[in-house]
Structure formats: structure tokens, C-alpha cells
N, C-alpha and C positions, 0 to 999 in steps of 0.2 A: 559556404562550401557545399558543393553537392554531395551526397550519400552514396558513393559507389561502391562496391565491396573493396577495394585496394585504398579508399579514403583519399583519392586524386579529386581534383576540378575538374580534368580532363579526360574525355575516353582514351583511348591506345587504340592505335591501329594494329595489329599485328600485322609484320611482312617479315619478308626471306629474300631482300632483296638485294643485289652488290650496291657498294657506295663505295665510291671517293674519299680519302679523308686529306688533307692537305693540312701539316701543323706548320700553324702561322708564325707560332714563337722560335721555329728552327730555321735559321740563317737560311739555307736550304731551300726553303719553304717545302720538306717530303713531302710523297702523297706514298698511299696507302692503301689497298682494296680491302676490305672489309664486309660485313654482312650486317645488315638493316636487321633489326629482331623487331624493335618495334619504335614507335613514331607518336607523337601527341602534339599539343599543343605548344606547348613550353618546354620539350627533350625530345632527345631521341636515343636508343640504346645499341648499339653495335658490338659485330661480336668480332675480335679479333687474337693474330695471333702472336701479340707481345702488347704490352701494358704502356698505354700514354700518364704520363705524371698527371695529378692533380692539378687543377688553375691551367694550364696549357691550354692558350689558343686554339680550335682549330673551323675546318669550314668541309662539310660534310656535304657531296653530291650525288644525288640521288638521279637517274639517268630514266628518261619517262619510257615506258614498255611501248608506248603510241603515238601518234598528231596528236590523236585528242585530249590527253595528260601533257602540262609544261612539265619540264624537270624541275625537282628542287634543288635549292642551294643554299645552305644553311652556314651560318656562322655561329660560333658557342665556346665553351668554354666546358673542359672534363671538369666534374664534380663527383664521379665516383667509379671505381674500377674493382671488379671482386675477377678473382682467381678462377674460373671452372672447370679446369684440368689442362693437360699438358698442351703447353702450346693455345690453349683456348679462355681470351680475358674478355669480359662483356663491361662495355666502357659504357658510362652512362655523361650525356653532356646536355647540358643546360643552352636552349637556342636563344643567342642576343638578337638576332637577325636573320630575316629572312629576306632572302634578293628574287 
């Protein structure tokens, strides 16, 4: 494991940028606009404003600012969701796939 002050493998990107969220586990299949906070290897953390359940599928799109960025599009699974005020949940998911 590498030594970084947060004790991760991975850096974080830090961004502020809209995403997509599509939960795959709802018949429906919603989508969601949402807020990018930050981005790694293996998660990504969005900020929104009502709480997805734990274990829930979902696939998280990140829309590129240019040509010369592709977009991302991420599949994963919530693994963590904290409270940070009214109307404001920063969901944190674990990426299984990236397309």
C-alpha cells in the first residue's frame, strides 16, 4: 500500500462536476443529476440530494468538457452514504466497471 496522508492506494482527483446517475436495481432504471466531488481509481464520491441505499447498483456518467477528454461511464455499487445537511448526501460507490 502506498503512504498517502488519507492511507488510500489511490490519488483522488478532486472535481465539481454534474454526473448522471442511473440505479440499475430500480425497475425504472432512474437517472439522477448529481455532483462529482471526487474520482479515483476504484470510487467515485457524489454529492446529492436524497440518499441511495446501500448495495444498490448503479452506473455513474461523467459528460467530457471537450474532443479531447472521452466521457466516463462507470458502473458500481453504493458502499457508503453520510448525511451533510438538509437535502445534501455525499454517496460514496465502489466502481466494478468502467466502459
Amino acid at each position: 500500500m502506498v503512504n498517502y496522508d488519507d492511507k488510500r492506494s489511490f490519488y483522488r482527483m478532486m472535481l465539481n462536476s454534474d454526473v448522471t446517475v442511473t440505479i440499475i436495481d430500480d425497475e425504472a432504471n432512474s437517472m439522477v443529476t448529481a455532483t462529482c466531488r471526487d474520482l479515483s481509481a476504484t470510487g467515485i464520491a457524489i454529492e446529492m440530494p436524497h440518499p441511495i441505499e446501500i448495495n444498490t447498483n448503479v452506473r455513474v456518467s461523467v459528460d467530457s468538457a471537450g474532443n479531447a477528454v472521452q466521457p466516463l461511464d462507470v458502473r458500481g455499487k453504493v458502499v457508503r452514504v453520510t448525511e451533510e445537511g438538509p437535502e445534501c448526501f455525499l454517496v460514496g460507490i465502489n466502481i466494478a466497471e468502467i466502459d
